[in-house]
N, C-alpha and C positions, 0 to 999 in steps of 0.2 A: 489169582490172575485177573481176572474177572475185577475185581477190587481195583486193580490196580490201575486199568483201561479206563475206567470210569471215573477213577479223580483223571487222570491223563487228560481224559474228553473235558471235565467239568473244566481243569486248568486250562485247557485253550477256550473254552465258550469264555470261560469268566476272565481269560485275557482281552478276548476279543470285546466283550461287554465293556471292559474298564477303558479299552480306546475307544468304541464306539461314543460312551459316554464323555472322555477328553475331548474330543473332537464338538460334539455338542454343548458342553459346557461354554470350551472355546470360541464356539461360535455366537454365544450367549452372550458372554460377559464381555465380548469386542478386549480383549488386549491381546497384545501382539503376541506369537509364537514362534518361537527361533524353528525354522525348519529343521526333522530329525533323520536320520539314516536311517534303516531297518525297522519297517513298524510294525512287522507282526503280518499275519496270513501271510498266502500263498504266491509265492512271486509267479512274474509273468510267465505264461506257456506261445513261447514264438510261435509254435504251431497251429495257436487258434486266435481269432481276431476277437478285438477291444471290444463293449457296447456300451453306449452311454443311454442309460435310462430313464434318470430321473434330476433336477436339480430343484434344493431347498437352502433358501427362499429362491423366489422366481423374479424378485427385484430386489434394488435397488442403488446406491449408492456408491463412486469409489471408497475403497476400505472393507466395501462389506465381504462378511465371511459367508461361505457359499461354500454346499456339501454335494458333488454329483456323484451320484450312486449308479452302479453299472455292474460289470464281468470282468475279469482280468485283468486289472489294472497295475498287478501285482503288490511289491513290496518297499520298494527302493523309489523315493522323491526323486533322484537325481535320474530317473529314465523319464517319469514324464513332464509332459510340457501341457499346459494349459493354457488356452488362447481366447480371451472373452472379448466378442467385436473387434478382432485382429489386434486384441495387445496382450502381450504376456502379462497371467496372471501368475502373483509366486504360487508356489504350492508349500502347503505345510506340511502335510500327512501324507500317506496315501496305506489304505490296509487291503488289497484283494478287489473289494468290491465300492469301496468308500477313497473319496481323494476328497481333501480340505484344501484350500486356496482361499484367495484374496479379490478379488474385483480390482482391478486396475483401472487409471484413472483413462479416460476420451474412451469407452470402451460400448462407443454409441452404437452400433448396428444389433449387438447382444446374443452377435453368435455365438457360442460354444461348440470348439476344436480341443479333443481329446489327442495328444499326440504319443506314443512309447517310442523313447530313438536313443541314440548311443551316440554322442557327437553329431554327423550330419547324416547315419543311417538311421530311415525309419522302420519302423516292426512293423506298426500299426496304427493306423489313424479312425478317428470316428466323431462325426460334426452329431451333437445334440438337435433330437427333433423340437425342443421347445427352448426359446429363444428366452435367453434374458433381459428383463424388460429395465434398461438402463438411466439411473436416475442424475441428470446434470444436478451440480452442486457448483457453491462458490468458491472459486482457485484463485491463487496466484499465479499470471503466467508474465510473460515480458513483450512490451508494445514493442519499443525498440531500444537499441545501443546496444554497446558490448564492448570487452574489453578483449586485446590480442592475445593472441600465444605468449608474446615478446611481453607480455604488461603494459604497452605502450597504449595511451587513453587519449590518441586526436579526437577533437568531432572535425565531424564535416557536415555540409548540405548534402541530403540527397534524401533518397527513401528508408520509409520506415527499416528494411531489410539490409539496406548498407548505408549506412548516415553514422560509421563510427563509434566514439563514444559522447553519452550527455553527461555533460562538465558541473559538476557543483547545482544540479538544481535544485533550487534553495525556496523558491515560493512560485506557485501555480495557480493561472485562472482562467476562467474562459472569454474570450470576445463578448463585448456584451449585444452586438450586431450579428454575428455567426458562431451557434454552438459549435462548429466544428472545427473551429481553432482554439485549440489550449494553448498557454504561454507560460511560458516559463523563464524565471529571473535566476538568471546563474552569477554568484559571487561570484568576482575574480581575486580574491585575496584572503579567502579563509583557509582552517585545515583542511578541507575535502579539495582545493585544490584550485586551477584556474579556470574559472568561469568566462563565457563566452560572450555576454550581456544578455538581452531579451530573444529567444528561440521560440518558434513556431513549430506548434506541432500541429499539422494540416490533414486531419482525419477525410476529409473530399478526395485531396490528392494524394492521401498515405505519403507525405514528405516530410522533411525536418529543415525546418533553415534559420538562419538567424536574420528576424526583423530587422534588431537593432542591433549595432554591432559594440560592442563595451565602450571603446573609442569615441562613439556619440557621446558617453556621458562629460559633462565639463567637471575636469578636475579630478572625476573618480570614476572608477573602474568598480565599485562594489555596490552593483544592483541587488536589493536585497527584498525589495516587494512591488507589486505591482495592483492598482486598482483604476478607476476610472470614474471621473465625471462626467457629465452630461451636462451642457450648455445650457442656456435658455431658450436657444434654436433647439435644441433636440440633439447637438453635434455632439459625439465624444471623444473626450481627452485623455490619452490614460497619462497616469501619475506612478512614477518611478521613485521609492523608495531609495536613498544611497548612503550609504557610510562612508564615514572619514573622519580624522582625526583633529581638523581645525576649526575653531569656532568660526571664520568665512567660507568652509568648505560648502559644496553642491549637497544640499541635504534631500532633497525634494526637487525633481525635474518632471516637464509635464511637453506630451508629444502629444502632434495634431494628425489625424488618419488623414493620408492622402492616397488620392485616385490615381491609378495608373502604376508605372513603373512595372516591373521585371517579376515579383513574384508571383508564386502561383494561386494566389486567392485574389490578384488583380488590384492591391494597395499596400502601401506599405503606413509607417509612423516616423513623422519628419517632424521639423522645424520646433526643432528641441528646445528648450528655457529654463533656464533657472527661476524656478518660483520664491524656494527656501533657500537661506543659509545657515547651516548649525554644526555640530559637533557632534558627531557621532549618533546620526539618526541609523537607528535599525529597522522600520517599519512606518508606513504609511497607510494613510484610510479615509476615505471620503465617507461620511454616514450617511447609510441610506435615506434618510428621508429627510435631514436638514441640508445634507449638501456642503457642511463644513470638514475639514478637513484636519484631522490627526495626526501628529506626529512624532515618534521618540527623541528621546537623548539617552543615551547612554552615561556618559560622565557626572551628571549631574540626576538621571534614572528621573525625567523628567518628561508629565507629556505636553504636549503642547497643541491648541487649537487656531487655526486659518478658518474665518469666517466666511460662507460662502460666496458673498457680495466682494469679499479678494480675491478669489479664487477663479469669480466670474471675469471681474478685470484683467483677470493673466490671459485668461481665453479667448474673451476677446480683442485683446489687444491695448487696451486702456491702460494696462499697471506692465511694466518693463524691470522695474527696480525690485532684486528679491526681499520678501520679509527678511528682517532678521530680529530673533530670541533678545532681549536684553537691549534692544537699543530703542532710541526716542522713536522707531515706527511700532506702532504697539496693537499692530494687525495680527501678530504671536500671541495670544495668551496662556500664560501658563495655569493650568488647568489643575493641573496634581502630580503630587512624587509617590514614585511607585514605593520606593523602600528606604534604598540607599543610597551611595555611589554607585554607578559602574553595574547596575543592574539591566542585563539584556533582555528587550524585552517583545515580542510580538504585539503585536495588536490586532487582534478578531472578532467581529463585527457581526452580532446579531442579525440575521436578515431582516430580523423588525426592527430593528435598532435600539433594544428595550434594555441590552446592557452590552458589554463587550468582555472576552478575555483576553488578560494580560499572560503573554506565554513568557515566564521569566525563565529565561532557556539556559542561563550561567547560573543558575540557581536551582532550579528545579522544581519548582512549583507553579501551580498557577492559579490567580485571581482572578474574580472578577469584580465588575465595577457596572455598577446601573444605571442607567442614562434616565434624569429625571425631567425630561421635556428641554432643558435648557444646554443641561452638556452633562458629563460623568462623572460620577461622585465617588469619595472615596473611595479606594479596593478595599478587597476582604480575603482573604485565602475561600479559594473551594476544591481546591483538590492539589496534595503533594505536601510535604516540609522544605522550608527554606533550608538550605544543604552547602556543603561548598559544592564547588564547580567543575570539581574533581572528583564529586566524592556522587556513582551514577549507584542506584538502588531500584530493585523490581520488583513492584508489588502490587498486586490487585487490591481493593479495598473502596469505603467509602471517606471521603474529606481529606484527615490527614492522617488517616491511616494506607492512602497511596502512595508509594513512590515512583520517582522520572527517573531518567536520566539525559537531562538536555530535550525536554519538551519545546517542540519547534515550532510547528505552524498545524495547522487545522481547519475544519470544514464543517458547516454544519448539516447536519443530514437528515433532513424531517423521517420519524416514527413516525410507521401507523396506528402502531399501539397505543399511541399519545393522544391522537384526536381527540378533541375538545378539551385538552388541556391547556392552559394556559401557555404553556412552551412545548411543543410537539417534535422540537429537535433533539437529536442527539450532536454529541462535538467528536470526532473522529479526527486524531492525532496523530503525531508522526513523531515518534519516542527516540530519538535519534542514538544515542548511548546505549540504548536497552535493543532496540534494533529490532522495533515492534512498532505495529498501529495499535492504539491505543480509545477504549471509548470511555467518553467522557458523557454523564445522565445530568439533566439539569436538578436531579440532586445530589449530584457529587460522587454518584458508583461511576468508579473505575476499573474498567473489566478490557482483558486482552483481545483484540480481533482475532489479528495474523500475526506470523511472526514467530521466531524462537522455536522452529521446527523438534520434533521429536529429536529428543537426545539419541537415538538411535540409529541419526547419522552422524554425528558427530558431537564430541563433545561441548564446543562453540554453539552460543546460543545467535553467530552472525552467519551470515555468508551467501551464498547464491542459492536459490532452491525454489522451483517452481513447485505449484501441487496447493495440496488442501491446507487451508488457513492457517492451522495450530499443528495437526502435525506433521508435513513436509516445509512449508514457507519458511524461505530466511531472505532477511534483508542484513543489507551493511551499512549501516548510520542511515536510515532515509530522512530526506528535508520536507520535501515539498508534497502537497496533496492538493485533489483535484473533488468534485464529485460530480460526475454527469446521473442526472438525473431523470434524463429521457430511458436508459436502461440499468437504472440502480448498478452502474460501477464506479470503484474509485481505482486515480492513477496517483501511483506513487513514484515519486525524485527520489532514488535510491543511489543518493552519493558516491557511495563507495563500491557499487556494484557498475557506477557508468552507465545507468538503464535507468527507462522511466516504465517500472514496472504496472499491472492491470489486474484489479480485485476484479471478478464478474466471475457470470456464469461461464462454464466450460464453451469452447467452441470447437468446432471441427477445424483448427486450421491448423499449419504450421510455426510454430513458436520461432 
């Protein structure tokens, strides 16, 4: 008998031993645990209250695993509730005296609330004497827009919290007179949908409105980048990237800041002109430091150079009549062919102007191309395979052993780890297909940010989802990127989600 009591006993220590240790393991090796029913000890006794003791670890992070040991806790996950800084934490385990849970993410204040309840009656509650010390991390959460119940995706003007939906944003930048207007160049004629023209996102006034309105453009409706020159007054002009299908079509337009008027940053951009005429420009770029100006073709996968001393005469009034590619004005020089026909292609610009990449976004790869004091010299592949344009591929990797799918526009983001290197940026991408950010090392590693949330919400590696980088974040086709570099974040133009979604630290607000 005696025997018999004694394995009895040893069977439940060395039960209780083999979850104590799951539970530690699991909290070891960080992956995920499907919460389970029944774990073993003593379930709860209604007749005497909860205590919560002790919590290990005492920091850190959304995600982390966290073990609060205490009294009564019983045996069944589904009575209790854990609340860490007023947000539900999941629970995974719970044996008697040990409960396993998750750190939840905004879970700032780092109280710890033991709850035992049955639907909305409570048994037992008990708030922990020692505070969990809560670690912000980098999220995905959403600036603004949104899409209806209905599907239905108007924008409108207004504030950040109702201003509808953002239409097609397709390339982002910042004022170069006030950080705190971002702009945004919304096609009106792509897959993602119809574009609005130039929108203002006005971080002073938390508003949204459209500067320019598509209409402004002569001849076309398909703003597709935006940048700016600066006079020899010191004035700035920005320069409107457009497509179209004609060789006399509006390839290049250039607005002048005016004072006054209606909006709420107190100027708007007027007195629009045709600079270029070409055929199918996808991108535009004025370089930093000579002042000439960039420009695609599509049909012909051609780039093309406007020297700055033209560029000046548009400005100031001197030159009326637009360049045009191919004709006896021969203020267009054709510079370089990117591949082939019909190759779509970005243009992104060094902040030192030391080379540029080529985002061939119908293809899927990207070159670059090094600017030798005079202008930019042939491409070279540095990251992706030339692919068809249908055919999107995801893969981490250095040179060409990456794959895109529809590589679109990008930012360059100085590393600190880089100091004193010759290039100290990194290239931070918007993977449109693969429906990831993407970073690009100026040697060629390409490695995932955000994006492609844990398969364990869904099978889809798209779709809406706020939270931590890699494993909640989804995006749907994004285009456009941003990077403010007063508080190390980026904003992402998440086409298909109608949102101009916010990499940064966590915030205490309401999303």
């Amino acid at each position: 008998m005696k025997q018999k009591v004694m394995k009895a006993c040893l069977g439940i220590l060395w039960g209780m031993f083999t979850l104590t240790t799951f539970l530690l393991q699991s909290c070891a090796n960080g992956k995920e645990v499907t919460p389970a029913q029944g774990s073993g000890g003593s379930p709860f006794n209604p007749q005497l209250p909860i205590s919560v003791k002790e919590i290990s670890p005492t920091n850190g992070a959304a995600g982390q695993k966290v073990l609060i040991y205490g009294e009564n806790f019983g045996n069944d996950p589904s009575l209790i509730e854990v609340t860490i800084g007023g947000q539900k934490a999941p629970v995974v385990n719970v044996q008697s005296t040990v409960i396993y849970c998750i750190v939840p993410t905004k879970a700032y204040s780092g109280e710890i609330q033991v709850t035992i309840k049955q639907g909305e009656e409570i048994y037992s509650a008990e708030v922990a004497e020692v505070k969990f010390e809560y670690q912000r991390q980098v999220v995905v959460s959403s600036l603004c827009g949104a899409t209806s119940e209905q599907g239905s995706n108007s924008a409108k003007d207004g504030p950040f919290n109702d201003c509808g939906s953002i239409t097609n944003p397709c390339f982002m930048t910042w004022d170069p007179e006030d950080h705190n207007l971002l702009y945004d160049a919304e096609d009106a004629g792509d897959a993602e949908g119809v574009g609005q023209g130039i929108r203002c996102f006005d971080f002073t006034n938390k508003q949204v409105y459209t500067m320019i309105p598509k209409n402004s453009f002569v001849g076309s409706q398909r703003c597709r980048t935006i940048d700016f020159y600066k006079d020899d007054n010191g004035k700035y002009h920005m320069i409107v990237g457009l497509a179209q299908g004609n060789v006399n079509s509006t390839a290049v337009m250039m607005f002048d800041r005016i004072e006054g008027g209606t909006k709420p940053c107190g100027f708007t951009w007027g007195n629009g002109r045709v600079i270029v005429q070409n055929q199918g420009c996808q991108a535009a770029a004025i370089h930093p430091t000579t002042g000439d100006l960039y420009f695609s073709n599509y049909q012909n996968s051609l780039l093309y150079r406007v020297k700055k001393y033209v560029i000046e005469e548009f400005a100031t009034g001197k030159r009326t009549t637009p360049v045009r590619p191919g004709t006896a004005d021969d203020a267009a020089q054709t510079i370089l062919k990117v591949q082939d026909k019909e190759w779509e292609f970005n243009i992104m610009i060094h902040p030192t102007g030391k080379y540029a990449y080529f985002m061939v976004i119908n293809r899927n790869y990207i070159l670059r191309s090094d600017f030798n004091g005079e202008t930019f010299t042939a491409p070279y592949v540095i990251a992706g395979v030339n692919s068809n344009k249908d055919t999107y591929i995801y893969q981490d990797g250095v040179g060409n052993q990456a794959r895109f799918g529809n590589p679109y526009s990008g930012v360059f983001v100085k590393n600190p780890e880089y100091a004193g290197n010759s290039d100290e940026y990194d290239f931070y991408l918007t993977d449109r297909h693969n429906h990831a950010i993407r970073i690009l090392s100026p040697l060629g590693q390409v490695t995932t940010y955000a994006g492609r949330g844990s398969a364990s919400l869904n099978s889809n590696p798209w779709g809406y989802a706020n939270g931590r980088l890699r494993e909640d974040a989804r995006f749907n086709r994004p285009k456009g990127i941003a990077w403010d570099e007063r508080d190390n974040t980026i904003y992402v133009g998440d086409a298909n989600n109608y949102r101009i979604r916010k990499i940064g630290l966590e915030e205490d607000i309401n999303e």
